[in-house]
N, C-alpha and C positions, 0 to 999 in steps of 0.2 A: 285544813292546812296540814302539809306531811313536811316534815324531814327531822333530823335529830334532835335533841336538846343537847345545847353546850354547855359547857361550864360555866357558874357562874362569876361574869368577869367584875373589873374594879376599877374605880372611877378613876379617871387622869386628874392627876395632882397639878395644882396651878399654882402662882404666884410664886414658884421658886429660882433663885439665879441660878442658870445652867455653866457650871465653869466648863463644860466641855470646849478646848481650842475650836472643832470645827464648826460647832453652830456661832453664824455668823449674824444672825437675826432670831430676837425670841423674845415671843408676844405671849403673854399672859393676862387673861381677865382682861382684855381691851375691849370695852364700849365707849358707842361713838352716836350722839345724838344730834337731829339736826333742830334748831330751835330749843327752848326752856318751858318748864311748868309742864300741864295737864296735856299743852300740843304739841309735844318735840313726841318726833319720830325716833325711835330706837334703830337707827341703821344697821348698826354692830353691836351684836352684844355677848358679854365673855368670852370672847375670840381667844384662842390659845394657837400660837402657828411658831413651826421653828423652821429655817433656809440654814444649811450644811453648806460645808466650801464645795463649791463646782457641782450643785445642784440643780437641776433643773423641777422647781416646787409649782405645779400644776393649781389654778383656784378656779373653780369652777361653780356655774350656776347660771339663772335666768337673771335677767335684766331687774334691777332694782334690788337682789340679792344679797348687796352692800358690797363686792369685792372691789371694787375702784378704794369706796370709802376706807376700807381697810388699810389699803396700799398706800393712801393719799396721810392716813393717819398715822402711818409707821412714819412716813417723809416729813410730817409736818408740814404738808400742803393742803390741807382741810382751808378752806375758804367758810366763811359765815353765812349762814348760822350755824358751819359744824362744830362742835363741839366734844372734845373727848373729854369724858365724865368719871372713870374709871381704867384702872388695868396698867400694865408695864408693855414699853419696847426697850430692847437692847441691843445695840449694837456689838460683836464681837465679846458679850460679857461684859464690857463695863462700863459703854459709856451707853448712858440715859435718854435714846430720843426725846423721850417726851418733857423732860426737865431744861434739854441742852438750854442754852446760848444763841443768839444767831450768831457770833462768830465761830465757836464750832458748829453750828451746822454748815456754815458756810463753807468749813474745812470739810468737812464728809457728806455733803449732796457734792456731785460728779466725780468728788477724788474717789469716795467710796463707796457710794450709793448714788446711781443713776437710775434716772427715770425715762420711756418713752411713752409717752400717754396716747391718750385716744384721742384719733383724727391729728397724729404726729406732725402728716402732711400740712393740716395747714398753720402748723407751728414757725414754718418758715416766714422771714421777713422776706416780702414778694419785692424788694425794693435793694438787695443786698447780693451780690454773687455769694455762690456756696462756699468759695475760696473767704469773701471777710465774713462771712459766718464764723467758720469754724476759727477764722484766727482773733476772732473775737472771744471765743471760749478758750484759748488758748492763752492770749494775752493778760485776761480776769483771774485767771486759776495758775497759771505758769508765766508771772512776772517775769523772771528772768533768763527768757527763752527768747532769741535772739528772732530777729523780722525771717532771716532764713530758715531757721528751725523748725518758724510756723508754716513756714512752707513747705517745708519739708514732711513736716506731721500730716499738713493737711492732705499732701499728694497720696502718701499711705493710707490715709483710713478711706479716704476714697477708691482706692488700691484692693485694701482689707475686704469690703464689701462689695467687689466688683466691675468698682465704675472705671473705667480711664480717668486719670487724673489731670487731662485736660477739658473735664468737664468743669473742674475750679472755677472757672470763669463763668460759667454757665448762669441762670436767674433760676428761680423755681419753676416758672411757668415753661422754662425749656426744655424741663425732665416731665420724664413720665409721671404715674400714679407709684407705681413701685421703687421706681430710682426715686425719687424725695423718701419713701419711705427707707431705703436703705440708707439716703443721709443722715436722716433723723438717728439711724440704730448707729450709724458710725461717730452722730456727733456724744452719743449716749455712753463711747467706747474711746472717747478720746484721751481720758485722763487715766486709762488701766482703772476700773472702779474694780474693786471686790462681788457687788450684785448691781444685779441690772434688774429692774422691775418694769417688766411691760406689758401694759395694758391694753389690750385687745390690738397687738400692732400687724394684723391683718388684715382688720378691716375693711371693707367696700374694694379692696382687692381680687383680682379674676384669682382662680382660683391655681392657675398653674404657675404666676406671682406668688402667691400662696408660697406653692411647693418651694420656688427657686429663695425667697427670702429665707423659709424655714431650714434650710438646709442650710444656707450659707448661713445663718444664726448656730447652730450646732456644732457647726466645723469651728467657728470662733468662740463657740464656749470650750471644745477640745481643745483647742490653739491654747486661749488665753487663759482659761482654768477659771472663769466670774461665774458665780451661780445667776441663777434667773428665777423669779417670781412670777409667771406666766399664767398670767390673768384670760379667760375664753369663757363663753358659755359653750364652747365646742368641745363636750366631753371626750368625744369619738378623735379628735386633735390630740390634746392633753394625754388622753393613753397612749399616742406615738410618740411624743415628742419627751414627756416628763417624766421624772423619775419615780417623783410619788405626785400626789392629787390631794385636795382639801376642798372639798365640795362645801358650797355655802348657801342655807336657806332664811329666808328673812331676815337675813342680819347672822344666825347663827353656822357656826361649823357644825354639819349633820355629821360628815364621816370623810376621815385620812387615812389612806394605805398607799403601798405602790402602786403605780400606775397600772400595771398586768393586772394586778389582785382585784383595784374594780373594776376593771373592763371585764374581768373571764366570770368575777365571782361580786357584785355589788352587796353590801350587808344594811343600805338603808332603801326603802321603799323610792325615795326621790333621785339617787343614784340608780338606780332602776331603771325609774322612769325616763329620765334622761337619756339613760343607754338606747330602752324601747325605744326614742322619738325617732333614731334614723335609722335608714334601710342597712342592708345586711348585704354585703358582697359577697360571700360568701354562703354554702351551706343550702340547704332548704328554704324557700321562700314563706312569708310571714308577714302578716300584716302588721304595720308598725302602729304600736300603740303610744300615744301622745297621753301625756296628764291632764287630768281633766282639770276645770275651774283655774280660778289663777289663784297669782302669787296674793297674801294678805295683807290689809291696808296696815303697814307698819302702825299705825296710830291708834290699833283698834284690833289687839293680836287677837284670836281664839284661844281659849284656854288647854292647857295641858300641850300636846307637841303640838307647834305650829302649823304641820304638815298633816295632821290628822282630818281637816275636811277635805283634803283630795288624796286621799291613802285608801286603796282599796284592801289591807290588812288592817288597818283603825282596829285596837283593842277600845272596850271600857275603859281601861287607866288610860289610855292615849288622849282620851276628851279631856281629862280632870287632871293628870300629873305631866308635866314636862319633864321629857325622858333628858338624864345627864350624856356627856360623852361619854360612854365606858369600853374598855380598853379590850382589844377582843385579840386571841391571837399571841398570847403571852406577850399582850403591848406592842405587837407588830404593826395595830391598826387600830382602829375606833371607830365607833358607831355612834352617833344617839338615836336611839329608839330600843321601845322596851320589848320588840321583839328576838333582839339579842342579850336578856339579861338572865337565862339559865331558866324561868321559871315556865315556857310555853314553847312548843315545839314551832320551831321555824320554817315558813314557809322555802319550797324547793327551790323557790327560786334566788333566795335570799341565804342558802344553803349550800349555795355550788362549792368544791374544792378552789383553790384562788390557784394553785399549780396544775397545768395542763398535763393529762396523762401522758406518760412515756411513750414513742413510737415503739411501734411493733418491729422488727429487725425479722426481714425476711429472710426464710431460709437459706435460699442461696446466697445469703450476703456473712454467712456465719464459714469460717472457717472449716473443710470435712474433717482437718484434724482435730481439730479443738470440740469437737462435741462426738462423743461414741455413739457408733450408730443405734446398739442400745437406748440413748436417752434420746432418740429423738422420738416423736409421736408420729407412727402412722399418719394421721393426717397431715403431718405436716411435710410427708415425704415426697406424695403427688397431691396437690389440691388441683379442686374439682375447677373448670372454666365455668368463670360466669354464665348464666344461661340469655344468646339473642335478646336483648329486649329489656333486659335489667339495667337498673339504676347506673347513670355513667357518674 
């Protein structure tokens, strides 16, 4: 293994109340088990996550990973036998998800926090036009909002997202795959919420749907200013679309930075691995390398990092210690694993700079006055033409 030794970094502090105005969500120590005793599954465990105003928070990982579970748990929509066992969520610094009330949750799920879950589309009631849908969410949360108001609301968010607004009348089975799914995101936006947390709302979608929902999601979080929790095992997504990233393995957060920083520069072997799974657009061709073995039976973890029997840098201490999240990057970012903890030279790959080197500024693109002919270098005054035949 080659590349530097860093400094050695420090653990991320947990369980404190963050007064900062802009974090608008902040998860400390949250574990989340499904079942009780010797057989409950550990989905989530000491999950620390924070969402800023008009964020876009990236969660990432393979299937069974827990990030639904997380999301589900911040909401207090855990259904049985989940159960959260441990850890804090807060709302905007002070009000207590996980203590609330159902009459304030009642008040902050849609007003403040909405949800668009997985397989959104077949959330619709197939027996309802789109039009009393949405003035059914209208009527629940904004009593006294007039029959035309509701209609009025409803024509725009249909508007917002697209559609012509004489699709109102429409049934679900009369839209497409993609148009329900843009209902579903307009009905998620109907009360101005603060975040919006959506859970894989891509899904079984072609891919050029894909693009056009994605975008038109983007344009409305610019518009309206609500953060987003954006949930994908599609790392190579996530690094377009989000601001920063929280990758998650068996339940735990391996590693958080911005979105560029792991796409160009990953600091945990599973963010890696991920990256390797898809092809390269770009650049010299490369065989893509997949992670080997799978995910571990939640019920029956391996000792020390979770991620250590399919790690092809597996230290010693990797078998026997579970590596903490530690904070790399003067706390720009974080890792858990112990091959970022100052004491073993890190692999290159795991080493990269996370800021892409400067372009080179072609000669002739430099002003002749502003540089003495003096300081410029002979080569750079005629360079040589490519020779036939060389690398295009």
């Amino acid at each position: 293994m080659s590349g530097a030794t860093s400094s050695a970094p420090s653990s991320v502090v947990g369980g404190v109340v963050n007064a900062d105005p802009d974090v608008l969500i902040e998860v400390r120590g949250l574990c989340v088990d499904y079942g009780l005793g010797d057989d409950a599954v550990h989905a989530v465990v000491e999950a620390d996550l924070e969402l800023r105003r008009g964020e876009v928070l990236g969660l990432a990982g393979e299937s069974g990973s827990g990030k639904s579970t997380l999301a589900y748990a911040i909401t207090r929509l855990l259904r049985s036998p989940g159960v959260i066992t441990a850890g804090s969520a807060r709302f905007a610094g002070s009000v207590n998800l996980l203590s609330a009330g159902q009459r304030e949750l009642r008040g902050l799920r849609w007003n403040e926090i909405a949800v668009v879950l997985q397989s959104s589309m077949n959330a619709l009631n197939p027996v309802l036009s789109i039009g009393t849908q949405f003035s059914d969410v209208l009527r629940a949360h904004r009593p006294g909002m007039s029959r035309a108001d509701r209609q009025a609301r409803s024509a725009e968010l249909l508007e917002m997202v697209g559609i012509p607004a004489d699709r109102l009348s429409s049934y679900p089975h009369e839209l497409s795959g993609g148009m329900r799914q843009r209902v579903m995101i307009a009905t998620a936006l109907a009360l101005d919420p603060s975040v919006v947390i959506m859970d894989e709302p891509t899904t079984a979608l072609d891919v050029v749907t894909q693009r056009e929902i994605l975008e038109e999601l983007m344009a409305l979080r610019n518009r309206l200013g609500f953060a987003v929790l954006f949930i994908s095992h599609d790392l190579s997504l996530l690094a377009e679309i989000a601001d920063s990233i929280a990758v998650m393995y068996a339940g735990r957060l391996v590693e958080r930075a911005g979105a560029s920083a792991i796409f160009r520069a990953p600091r945990h072997p599973y963010s890696l691995g991920l990256l390797s799974s898809f092809p390269a657009l770009h650049g010299p061709r490369r065989a893509m390398e997949g992670i080997p073995g799978s995910p571990p039976d939640l019920r029956n973890m391996p000792s020390g990092c979770p991620f250590h029997p399919r790690c092809g840098y597996a230290l010693d201490r990797c078998r026997s210690d579970p590596p903490p999240l530690l904070e790399l990057d003067a706390g720009a970012r974080a890792a858990a694993c112990w091959l970022q903890d100052g004491r073993v030279a890190v692999p290159a790959e795991l080493a990269r700079p996370a800021a892409a080197p400067p372009a080179a500024v072609p000669p002739a693109a430099v002003p002749p006055a502003a540089v003495p002919p003096a300081a410029v270098p002979p080569a750079a005054a005629a360079p040589e033409a490519e020779p036939t035949g060389g690398r295009s």
